[in-house]
C-alpha positions in Angstrom: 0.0 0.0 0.0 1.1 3.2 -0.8 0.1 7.2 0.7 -1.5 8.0 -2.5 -3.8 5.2 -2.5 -5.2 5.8 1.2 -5.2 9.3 0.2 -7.5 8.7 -2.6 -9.3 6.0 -1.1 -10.5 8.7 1.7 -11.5 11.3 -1.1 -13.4 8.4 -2.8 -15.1 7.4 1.1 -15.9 11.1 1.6 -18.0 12.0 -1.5 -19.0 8.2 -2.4 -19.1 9.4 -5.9 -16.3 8.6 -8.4 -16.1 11.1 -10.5 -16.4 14.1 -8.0 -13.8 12.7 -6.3 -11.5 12.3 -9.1 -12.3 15.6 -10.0 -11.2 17.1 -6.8 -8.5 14.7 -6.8 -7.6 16.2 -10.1 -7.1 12.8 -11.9 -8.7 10.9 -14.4 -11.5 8.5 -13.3 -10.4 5.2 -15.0 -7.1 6.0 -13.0 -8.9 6.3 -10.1 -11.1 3.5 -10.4 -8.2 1.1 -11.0 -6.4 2.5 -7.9 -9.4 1.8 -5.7 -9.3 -1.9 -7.4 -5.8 -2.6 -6.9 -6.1 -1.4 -3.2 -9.3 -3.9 -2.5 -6.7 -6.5 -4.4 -4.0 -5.8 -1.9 -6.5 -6.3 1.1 -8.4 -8.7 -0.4 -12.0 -7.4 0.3 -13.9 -5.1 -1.4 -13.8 -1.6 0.7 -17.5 -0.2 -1.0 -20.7 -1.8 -2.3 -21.1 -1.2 -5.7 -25.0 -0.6 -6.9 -24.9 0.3 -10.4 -23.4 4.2 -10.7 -23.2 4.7 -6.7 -20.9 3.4 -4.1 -21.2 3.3 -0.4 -18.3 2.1 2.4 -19.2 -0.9 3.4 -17.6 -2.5 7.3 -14.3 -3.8 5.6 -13.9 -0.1 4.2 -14.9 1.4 7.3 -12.3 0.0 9.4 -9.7 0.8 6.7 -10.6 4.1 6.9 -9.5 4.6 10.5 -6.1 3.2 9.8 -5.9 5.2 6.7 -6.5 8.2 8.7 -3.8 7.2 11.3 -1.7 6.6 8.8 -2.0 10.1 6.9 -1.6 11.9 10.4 1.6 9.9 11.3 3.0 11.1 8.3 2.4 14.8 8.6 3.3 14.6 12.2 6.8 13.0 10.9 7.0 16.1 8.1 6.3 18.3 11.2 8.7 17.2 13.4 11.4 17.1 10.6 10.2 20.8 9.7 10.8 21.7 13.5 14.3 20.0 13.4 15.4 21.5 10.4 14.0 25.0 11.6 16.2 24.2 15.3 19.0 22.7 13.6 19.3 26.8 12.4 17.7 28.8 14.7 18.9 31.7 16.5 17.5 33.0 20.1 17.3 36.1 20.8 17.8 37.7 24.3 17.3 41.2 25.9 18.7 41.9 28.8 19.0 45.0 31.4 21.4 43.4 33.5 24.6 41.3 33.7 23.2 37.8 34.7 26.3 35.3 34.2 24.4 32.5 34.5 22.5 33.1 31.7 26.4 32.6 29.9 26.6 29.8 31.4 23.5 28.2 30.9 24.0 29.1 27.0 27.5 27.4 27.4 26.1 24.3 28.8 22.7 24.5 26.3 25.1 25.1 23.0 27.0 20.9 24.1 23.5 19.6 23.7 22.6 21.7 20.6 25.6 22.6 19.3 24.1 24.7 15.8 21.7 26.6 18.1 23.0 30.2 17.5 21.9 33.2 20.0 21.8 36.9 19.5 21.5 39.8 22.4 19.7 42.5 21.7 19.4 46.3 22.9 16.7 45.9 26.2 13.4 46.2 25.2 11.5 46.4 29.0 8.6 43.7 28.9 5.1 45.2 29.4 3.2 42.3 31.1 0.1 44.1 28.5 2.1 43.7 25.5 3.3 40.6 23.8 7.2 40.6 23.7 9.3 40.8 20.5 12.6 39.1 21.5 12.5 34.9 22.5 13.5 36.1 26.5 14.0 38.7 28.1 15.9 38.7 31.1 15.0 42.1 33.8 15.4 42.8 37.6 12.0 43.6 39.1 11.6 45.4 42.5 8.9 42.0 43.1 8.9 38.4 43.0 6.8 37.1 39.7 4.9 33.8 38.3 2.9 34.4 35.5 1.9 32.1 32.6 5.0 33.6 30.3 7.2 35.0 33.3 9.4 33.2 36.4 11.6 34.8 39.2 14.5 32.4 38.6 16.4 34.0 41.6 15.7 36.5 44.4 19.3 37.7 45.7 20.0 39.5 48.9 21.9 43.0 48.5 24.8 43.1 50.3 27.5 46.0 51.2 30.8 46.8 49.0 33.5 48.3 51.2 37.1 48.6 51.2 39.5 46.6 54.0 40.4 49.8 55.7 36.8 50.6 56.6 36.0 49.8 60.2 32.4 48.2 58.7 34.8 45.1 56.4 35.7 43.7 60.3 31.7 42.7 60.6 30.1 39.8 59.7 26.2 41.8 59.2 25.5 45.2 59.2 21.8 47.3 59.7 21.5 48.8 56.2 21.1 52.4 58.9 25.0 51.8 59.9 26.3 52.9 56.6 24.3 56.6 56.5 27.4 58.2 56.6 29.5 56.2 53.5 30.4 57.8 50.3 28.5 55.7 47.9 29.2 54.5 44.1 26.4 54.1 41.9 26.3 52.2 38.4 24.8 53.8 35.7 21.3 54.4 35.2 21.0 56.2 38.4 17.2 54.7 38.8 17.9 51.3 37.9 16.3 48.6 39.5 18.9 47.8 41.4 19.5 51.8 42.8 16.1 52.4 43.1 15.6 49.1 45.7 18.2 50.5 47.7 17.5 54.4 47.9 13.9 53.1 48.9 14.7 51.2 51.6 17.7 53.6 52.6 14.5 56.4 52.8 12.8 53.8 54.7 16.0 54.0 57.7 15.8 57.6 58.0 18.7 59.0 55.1 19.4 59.6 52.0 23.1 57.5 50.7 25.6 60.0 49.9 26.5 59.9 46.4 29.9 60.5 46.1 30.7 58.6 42.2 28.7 57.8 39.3 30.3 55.1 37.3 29.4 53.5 33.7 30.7 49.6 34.9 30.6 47.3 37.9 34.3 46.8 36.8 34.7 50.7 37.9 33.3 50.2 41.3 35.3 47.0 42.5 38.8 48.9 41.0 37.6 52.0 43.1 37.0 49.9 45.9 40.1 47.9 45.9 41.9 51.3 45.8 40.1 52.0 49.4 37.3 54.7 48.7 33.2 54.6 48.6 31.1 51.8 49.4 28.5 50.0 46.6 25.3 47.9 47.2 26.4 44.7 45.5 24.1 42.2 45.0 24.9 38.6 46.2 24.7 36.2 43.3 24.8 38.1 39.8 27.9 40.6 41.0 29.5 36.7 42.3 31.6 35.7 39.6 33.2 39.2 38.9 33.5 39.5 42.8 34.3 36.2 44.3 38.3 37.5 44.2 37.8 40.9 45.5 40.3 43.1 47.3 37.2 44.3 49.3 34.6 42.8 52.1 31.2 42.1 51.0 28.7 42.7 53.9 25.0 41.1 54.6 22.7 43.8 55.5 20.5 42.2 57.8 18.4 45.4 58.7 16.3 44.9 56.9 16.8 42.1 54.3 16.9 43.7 50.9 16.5 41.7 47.5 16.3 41.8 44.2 14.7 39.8 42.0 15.6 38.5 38.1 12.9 37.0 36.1 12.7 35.6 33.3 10.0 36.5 30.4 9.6 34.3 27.6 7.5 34.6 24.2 4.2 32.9 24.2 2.5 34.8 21.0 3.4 34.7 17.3 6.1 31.9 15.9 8.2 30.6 18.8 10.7 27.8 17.4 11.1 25.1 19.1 14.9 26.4 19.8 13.5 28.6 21.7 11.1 26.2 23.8 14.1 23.8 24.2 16.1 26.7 25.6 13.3 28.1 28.1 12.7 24.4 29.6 16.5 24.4 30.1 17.7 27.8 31.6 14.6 26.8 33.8 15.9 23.8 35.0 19.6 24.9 35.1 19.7 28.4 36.6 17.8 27.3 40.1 20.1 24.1 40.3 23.5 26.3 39.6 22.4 28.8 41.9 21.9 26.5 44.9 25.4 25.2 44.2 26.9 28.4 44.1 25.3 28.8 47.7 26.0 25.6 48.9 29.8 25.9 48.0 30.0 29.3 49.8 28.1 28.9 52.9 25.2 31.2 51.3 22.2 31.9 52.6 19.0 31.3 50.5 
């Protein structure tokens, strides 16, 4: 048996009529008719009671028709599945991003040894409107809340701790009360409100001051060289500033009063074409970035 025959044995079992079906089927009826034949030859029953010019499926042709069917679906689910492979084995994710999230590197290094042809592009931030579908595959963002939405997940909520130099009194403790360091010269990253500096000049309103702004600097790499050079103080967050921080010429505080943290989500596209790239890739930074995370605090004695 062949696809074309099932394919126009179901024409010829939808319309019961011959020649409409060969018309739609855009072939001759004598071809047709001997196609039908050679089919019931094959099987070795006849599939529909002939009554002069009219035909009607009979019980042997009805139960071939629900294999035929299965059959037909099978294969377009195989020409799917080879569409989506072809479409993965070159697809490029795309990723916007208004923060340095390491693991997000990493989880791409680990993700390309599985799918090694995968290619991924970052792309000037575009902030995600929970209202608006999003344009990029993810989009990765600090949020000043925890989220879980349908096409959104707080992959880690990190504590804020304090950047100081060795020769400040403050680098001898092992927690501070966020109202302790009123009186530091602070470095801020730029944007001046970003998520991060807006978290922190809330809750430092919150202790009764305003923080002291004594540098604005374009790089985290500017604030650790200033503060291994002895001057200013930074809120650094615990786990993203971690891998540029972890061999720092300067202490890194808990603020315990009160416990400030920021969150990074990740948003993924739910409307329009998303490749199955892209789906492989969201299950897998899903799975990954919680698991390396509680490694990274498990090997240094962090808190969750």
């Amino acid at each position: 048996m062949e696809l074309h025959q099932m394919r126009y044995f179901m024409k010829v079992a939808e319309l019961e009529h011959m020649t409409q079906a060969a018309n739609e089927l855009h072939v001759a009826q004598p071809a047709l008719s001997k196609t039908i034949k050679m089919l019931e030859e094959d099987l070795g029953t006849p599939l529909f009671d002939r009554l002069g010019n009219k035909i009607r499926l009979n019980q042997a042709g009805q139960i071939f028709l629900d294999y035929a069917k299965g059959m037909l679906a099978a294969e377009e689910n195989v020409k799917r599945e080879l569409d989506e492979y072809r479409q993965t084995e070159m697809a490029t994710i795309t990723i916007s991003q208004n923060l340095s999230f390491e693991l997000i590197y990493l989880a791409i290094i680990e993700f390309n040894k599985i799918y090694p042809s995968i290619h991924f592009e970052f792309t000037p931030f575009t902030a995600p409107d929970g209202n608006l579908p999003i344009k990029h595959d993810f989009v990765i963002f600090a949020s000043v809340q925890e989220m879980e939405e349908p096409d959104c997940k707080t992959v880690l909520s990190e504590r804020i701790q304090l950047g100081i130099p060795f020769n400040n009194p403050l680098a001898q403790r092992k927690e501070i009360a966020l109202r302790e360091a009123k009186d530091e010269n602070f470095i801020f990253t730029h944007p001046f409100h970003s998520v991060l500096n807006d978290i922190m000049l809330m809750q430092c309103e919150l202790n009764g001051f305003s923080p002291k702004k004594f540098m604005m600097t374009a790089t985290r790499d500017d604030v650790t060289y200033i503060l291994r050079n002895g001057m200013g103080a930074t809120f650094a967050p615990e786990l993203t500033w971690y891998y540029m921080m972890r061999e720092t010429g300067f202490a890194l505080i808990p603020i315990a009063d009160p416990v400030c943290r920021r969150p990074i989500n990740v948003r993924w596209k739910t409307s329009g074409y998303v490749s199955k790239a892209a789906r492989l890739f969201r299950d897998f930074i899903l799975d990954f970035v919680p698991q390396e995370i509680a490694a990274v605090r498990k090997e240094n004695g962090l808190e969750e």
